[in-house]
C-alpha positions as CSV (number, residue, x, y, z in Angstrom):
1,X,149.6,-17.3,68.5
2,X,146.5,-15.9,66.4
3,X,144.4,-19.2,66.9
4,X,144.9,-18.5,70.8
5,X,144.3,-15.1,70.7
6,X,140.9,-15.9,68.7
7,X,140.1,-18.0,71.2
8,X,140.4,-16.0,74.0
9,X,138.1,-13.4,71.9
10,X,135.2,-15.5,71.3
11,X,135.4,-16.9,75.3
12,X,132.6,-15.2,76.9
13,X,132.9,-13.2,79.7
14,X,131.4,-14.6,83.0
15,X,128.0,-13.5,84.3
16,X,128.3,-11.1,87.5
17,X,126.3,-13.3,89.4
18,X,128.8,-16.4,88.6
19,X,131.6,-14.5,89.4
20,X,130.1,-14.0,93.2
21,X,129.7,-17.6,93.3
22,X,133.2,-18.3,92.6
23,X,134.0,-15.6,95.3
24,X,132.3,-17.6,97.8
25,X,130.8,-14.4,99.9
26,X,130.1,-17.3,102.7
27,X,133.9,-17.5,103.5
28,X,134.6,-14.2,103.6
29,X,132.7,-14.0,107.5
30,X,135.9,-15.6,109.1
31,X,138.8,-13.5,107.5
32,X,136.1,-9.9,108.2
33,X,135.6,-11.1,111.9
34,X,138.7,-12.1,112.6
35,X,139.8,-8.3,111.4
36,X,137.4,-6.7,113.7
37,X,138.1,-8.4,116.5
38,X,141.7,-7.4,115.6
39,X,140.2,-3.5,115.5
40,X,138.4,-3.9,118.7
41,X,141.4,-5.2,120.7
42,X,143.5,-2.3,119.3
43,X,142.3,0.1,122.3
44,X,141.1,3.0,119.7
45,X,137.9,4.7,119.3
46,X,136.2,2.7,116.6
47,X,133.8,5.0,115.6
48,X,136.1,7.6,114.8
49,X,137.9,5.3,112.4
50,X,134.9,3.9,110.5
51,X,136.3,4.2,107.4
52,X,139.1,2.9,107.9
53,X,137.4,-0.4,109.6
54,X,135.1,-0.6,106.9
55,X,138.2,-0.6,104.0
56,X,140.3,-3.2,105.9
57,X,136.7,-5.5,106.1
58,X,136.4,-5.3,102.5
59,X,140.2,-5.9,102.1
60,X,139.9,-8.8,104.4
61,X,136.6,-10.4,102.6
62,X,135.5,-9.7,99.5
63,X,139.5,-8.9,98.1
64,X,141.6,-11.7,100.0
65,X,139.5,-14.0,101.0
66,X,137.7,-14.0,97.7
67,X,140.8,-13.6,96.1
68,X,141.9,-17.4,98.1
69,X,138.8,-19.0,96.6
70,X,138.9,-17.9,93.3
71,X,142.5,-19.4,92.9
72,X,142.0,-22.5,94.7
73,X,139.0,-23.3,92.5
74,X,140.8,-22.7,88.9
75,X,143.7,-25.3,90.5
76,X,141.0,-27.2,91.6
77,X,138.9,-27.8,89.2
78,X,139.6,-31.1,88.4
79,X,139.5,-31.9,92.0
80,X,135.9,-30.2,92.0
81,X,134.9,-32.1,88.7
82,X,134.6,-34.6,91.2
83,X,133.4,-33.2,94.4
84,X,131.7,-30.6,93.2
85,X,130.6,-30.0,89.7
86,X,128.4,-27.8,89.8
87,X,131.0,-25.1,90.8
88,X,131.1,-22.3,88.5
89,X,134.7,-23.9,86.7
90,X,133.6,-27.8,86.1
91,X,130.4,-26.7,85.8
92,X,131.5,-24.6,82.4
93,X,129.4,-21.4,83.7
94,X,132.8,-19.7,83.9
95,X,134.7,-20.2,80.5
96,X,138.1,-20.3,79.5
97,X,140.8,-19.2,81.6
98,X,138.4,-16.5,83.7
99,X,139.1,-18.3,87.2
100,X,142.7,-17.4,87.0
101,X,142.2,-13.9,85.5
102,X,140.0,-13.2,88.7
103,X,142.4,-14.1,90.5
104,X,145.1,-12.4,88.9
105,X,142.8,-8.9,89.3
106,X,141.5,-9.6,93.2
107,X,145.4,-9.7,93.8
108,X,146.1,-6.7,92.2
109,X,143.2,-5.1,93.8
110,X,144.2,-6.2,97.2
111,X,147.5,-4.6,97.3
112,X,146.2,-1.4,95.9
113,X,143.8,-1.4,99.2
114,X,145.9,-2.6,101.7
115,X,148.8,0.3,100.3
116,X,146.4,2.8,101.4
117,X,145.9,1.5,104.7
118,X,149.4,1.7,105.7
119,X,152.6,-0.2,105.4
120,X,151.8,-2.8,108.1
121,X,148.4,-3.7,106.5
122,X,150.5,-3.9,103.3
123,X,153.0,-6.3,105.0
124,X,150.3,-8.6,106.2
125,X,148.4,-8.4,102.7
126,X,151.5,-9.6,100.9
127,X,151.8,-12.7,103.2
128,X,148.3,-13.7,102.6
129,X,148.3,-13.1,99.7
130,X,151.8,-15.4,99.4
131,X,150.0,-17.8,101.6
132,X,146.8,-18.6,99.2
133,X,149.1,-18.4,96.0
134,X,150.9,-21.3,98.3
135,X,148.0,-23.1,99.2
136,X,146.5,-23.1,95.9
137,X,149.1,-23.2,93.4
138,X,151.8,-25.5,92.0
139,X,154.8,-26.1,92.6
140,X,154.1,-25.6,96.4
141,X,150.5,-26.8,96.3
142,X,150.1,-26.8,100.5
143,X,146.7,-27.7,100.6
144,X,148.1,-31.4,99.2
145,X,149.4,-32.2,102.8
146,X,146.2,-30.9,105.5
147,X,149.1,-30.3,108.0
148,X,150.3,-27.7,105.8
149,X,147.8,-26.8,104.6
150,X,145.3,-26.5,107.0
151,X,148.3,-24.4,109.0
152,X,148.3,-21.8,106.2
153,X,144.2,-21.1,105.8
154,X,144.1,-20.9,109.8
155,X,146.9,-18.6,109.9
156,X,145.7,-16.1,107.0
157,X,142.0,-16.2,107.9
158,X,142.3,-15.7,111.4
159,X,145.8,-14.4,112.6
160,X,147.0,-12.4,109.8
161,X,143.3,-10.9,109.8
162,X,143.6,-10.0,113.0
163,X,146.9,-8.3,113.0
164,X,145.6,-6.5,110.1
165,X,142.8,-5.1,111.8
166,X,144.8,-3.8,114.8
167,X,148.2,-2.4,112.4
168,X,145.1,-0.6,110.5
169,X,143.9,1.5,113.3
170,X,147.3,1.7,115.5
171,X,149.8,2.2,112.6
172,X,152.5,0.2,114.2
173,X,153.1,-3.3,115.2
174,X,150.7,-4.4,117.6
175,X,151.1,-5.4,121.5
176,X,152.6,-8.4,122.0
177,X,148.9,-9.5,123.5
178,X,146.9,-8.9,120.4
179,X,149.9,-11.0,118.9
180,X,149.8,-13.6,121.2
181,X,145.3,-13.9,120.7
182,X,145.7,-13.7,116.7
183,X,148.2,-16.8,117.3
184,X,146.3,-18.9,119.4
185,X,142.7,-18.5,117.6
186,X,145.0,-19.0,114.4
187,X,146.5,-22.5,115.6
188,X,142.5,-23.6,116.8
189,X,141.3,-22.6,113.2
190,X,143.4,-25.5,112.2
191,X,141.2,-27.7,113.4
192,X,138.0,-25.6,111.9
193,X,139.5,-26.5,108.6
194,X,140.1,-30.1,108.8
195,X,136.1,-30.7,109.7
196,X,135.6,-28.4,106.5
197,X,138.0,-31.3,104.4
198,X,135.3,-34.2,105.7
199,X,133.2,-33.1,102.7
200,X,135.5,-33.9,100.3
201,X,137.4,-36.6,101.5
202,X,136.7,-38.8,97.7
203,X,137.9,-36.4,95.1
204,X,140.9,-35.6,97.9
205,X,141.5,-39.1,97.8
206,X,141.6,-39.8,94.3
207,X,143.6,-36.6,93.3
208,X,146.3,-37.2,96.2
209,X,144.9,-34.6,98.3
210,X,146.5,-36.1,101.5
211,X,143.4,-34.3,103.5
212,X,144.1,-35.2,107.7
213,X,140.7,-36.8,107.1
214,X,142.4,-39.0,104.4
215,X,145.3,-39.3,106.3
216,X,144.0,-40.3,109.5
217,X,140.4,-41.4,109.3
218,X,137.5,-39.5,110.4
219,X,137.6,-40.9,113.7
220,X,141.4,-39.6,114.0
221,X,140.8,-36.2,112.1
222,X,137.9,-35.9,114.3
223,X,139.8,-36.4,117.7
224,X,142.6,-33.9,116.3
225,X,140.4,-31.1,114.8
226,X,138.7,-31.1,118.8
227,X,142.0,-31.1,120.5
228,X,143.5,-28.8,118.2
229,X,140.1,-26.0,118.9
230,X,140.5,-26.9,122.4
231,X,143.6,-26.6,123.7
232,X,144.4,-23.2,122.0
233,X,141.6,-21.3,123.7
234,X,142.7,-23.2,127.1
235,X,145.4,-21.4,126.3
236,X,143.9,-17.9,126.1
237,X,141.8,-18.9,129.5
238,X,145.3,-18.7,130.8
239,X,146.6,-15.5,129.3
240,X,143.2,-13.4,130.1
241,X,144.0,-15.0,134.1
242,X,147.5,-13.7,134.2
243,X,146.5,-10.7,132.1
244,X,143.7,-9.8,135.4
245,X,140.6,-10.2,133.4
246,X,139.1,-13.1,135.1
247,X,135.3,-12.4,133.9
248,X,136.7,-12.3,130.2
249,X,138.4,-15.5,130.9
250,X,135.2,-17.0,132.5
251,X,133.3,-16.3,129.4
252,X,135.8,-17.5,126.9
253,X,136.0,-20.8,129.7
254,X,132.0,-21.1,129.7
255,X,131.9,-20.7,125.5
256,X,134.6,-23.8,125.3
257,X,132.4,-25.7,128.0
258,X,129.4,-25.6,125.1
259,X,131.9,-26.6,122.3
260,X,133.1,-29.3,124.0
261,X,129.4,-30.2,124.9
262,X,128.7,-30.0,120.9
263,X,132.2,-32.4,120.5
264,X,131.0,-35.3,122.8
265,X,127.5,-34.9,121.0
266,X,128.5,-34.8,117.4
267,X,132.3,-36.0,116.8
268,X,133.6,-37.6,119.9
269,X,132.3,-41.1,121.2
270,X,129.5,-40.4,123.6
271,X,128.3,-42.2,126.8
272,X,125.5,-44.0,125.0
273,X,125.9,-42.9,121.5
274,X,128.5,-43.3,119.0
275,X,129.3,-40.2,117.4
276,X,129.2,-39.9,113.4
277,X,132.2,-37.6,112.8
278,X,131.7,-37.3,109.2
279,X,127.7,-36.8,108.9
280,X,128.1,-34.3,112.0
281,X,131.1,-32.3,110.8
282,X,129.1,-29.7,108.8
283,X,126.3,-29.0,112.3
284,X,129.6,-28.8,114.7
285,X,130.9,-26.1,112.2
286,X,127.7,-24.1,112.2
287,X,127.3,-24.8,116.0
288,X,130.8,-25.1,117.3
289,X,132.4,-22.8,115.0
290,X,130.2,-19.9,116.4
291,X,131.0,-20.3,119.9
292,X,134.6,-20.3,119.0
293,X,134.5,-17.0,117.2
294,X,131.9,-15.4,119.9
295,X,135.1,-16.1,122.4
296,X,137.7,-14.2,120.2
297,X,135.3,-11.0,120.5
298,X,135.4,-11.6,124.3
299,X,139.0,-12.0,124.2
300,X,139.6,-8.9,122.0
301,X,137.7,-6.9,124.4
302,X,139.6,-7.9,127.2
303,X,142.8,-6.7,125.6
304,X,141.1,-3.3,124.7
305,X,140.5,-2.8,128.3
306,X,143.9,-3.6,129.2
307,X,145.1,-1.1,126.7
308,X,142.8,1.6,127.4
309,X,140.5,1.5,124.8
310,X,137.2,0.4,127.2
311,X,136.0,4.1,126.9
312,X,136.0,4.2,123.4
């Protein structure tokens, strides 16, 4: 008991500037835009709630979603040792047990934040929260399976997000519309996140990370991660039709015209050229992924007008 407690003395504490790197600010971008499009299909004056936009981004990013990588790193560090080791955890720039202690005090943080905010915020906080404990962490461990696991980033980056954003400013459930958007962008994100596994497919393999890349090939993942973006936001075209917002649909329609464009080009066989799902995985995200997200503001703006909120 002394020796350990000696130890954990003398273990440094982590450089600011490390700690950021384990918080992996570039993720936060999905979980903080799926919130505002949340806020914008709410239907209420968002300048008159700024600070309550601006608390739920930071709960959102810098709190949850940093929170999810700091945890998923300290479990994966071995994992990383592999794929990555320069992280901040193989690498040894973050000593001891710090990973999980960050994690430990993000959580803590978050649920402070989302308290104020409101009981709904709070609900949805505690299921993300639940959800990158899950992914992360033994004995569930989803991220070992990418069906599971894949289900549960999607879900907590983009429809939990979302419903977060509109139960911040409403105070109550939501419509059953925003519902219905955060579930659909949700389901697509899965296949977001199993071009993000191509990167690692090795260390996956070798640490029985059953990855869908692993599982079925890049040439399979590939076909499912383009079906699975695809067919949700067909979906929405749908919805915004029968909702009477046909130029909202029309631009969500012409935004999946260019992603499927970007598909054939980078993961998909082409007419002339065979496509090199792996190599191309990482320039479809950056390409893709932002025409993807550009038609979940279009969407949430649609459902503002149809709830009133166009004037504000």
């Amino acid at each position: 008991m002394k020796e350990t407690a000696l130890t954990a003395s003398l273990t440094p504490r982590p450089q600011p500037r490390v700690v950021l790197e384990l918080l992996k600010p570039i993720t936060w971008f999905a979980p903080m835009w799926a919130l505002l499009c949340g806020a914008v299909s709410a239907g209420v004056p968002l300048p008159e709630h700024w600070p309550v936009v601006a608390a739920a981004v930071v709960l959102a990013g810098p709190l949850v979603c940093g929170m999810s990588q700091a945890i998923n790193d300290w479990y994966d560090r071995h994992v990383d040792a592999i794929n990555e080791p320069d992280r901040p955890i193989p690498s040894g720039r973050l000593p001891g047990r710090w990973g999980l202690y960050i994690a430990l005090i993000w959580t803590g943080l978050s649920l402070l934040l989302a308290a104020v905010l409101g009981a709904w915020v709070l609900g949805a906080t505690v299921v993300a929260l639940a959800s990158a404990w899950a992914y992360s962490a033994p004995p569930l461990r989803l991220k070992e399976n990418g069906w599971w696991g894949n289900a549960a980033v999607g879900f907590s980056y983009e429809g939990i997000a979302w419903f977060a954003g509109a139960t911040a400013l409403i105070g109550a459930f939501p419509d059953w519309r925003i519902v219905a958007l955060a579930v659909l962008y949700s389901l697509g994100a899965h296949g977001i996140m199993t071009l993000n596994d191509f990167k690692s497919v090795e260390g996956d393999a070798r640490s029985g990370v059953r990855s869908l890349p692993v599982q079925l090939g890049f040439g399979g993942a590939a076909r499912f991660a383009c079906a699975a973006m695809a067919l949700p936001q067909v979906a929405v075209i749908a919805l915004l039709l029968t909702w009477g917002q046909p130029l909202h649909a029309a631009g969500v329609g012409a935004l999946l015209l260019a992603q499927a464009g970007l598909m054939l080009r980078y993961l998909l066989d082409g007419a002339s050229l065979r496509a090199r799902p792996r190599e191309n995985a990482a320039a479809y995200n950056a390409s893709g992924t932002t025409l993807y997200v550009l038609g979940m503001l279009v969407s949430a703006f649609a459902v503002r007008g149809l709830l009133g909120g166009a004037a504000g």
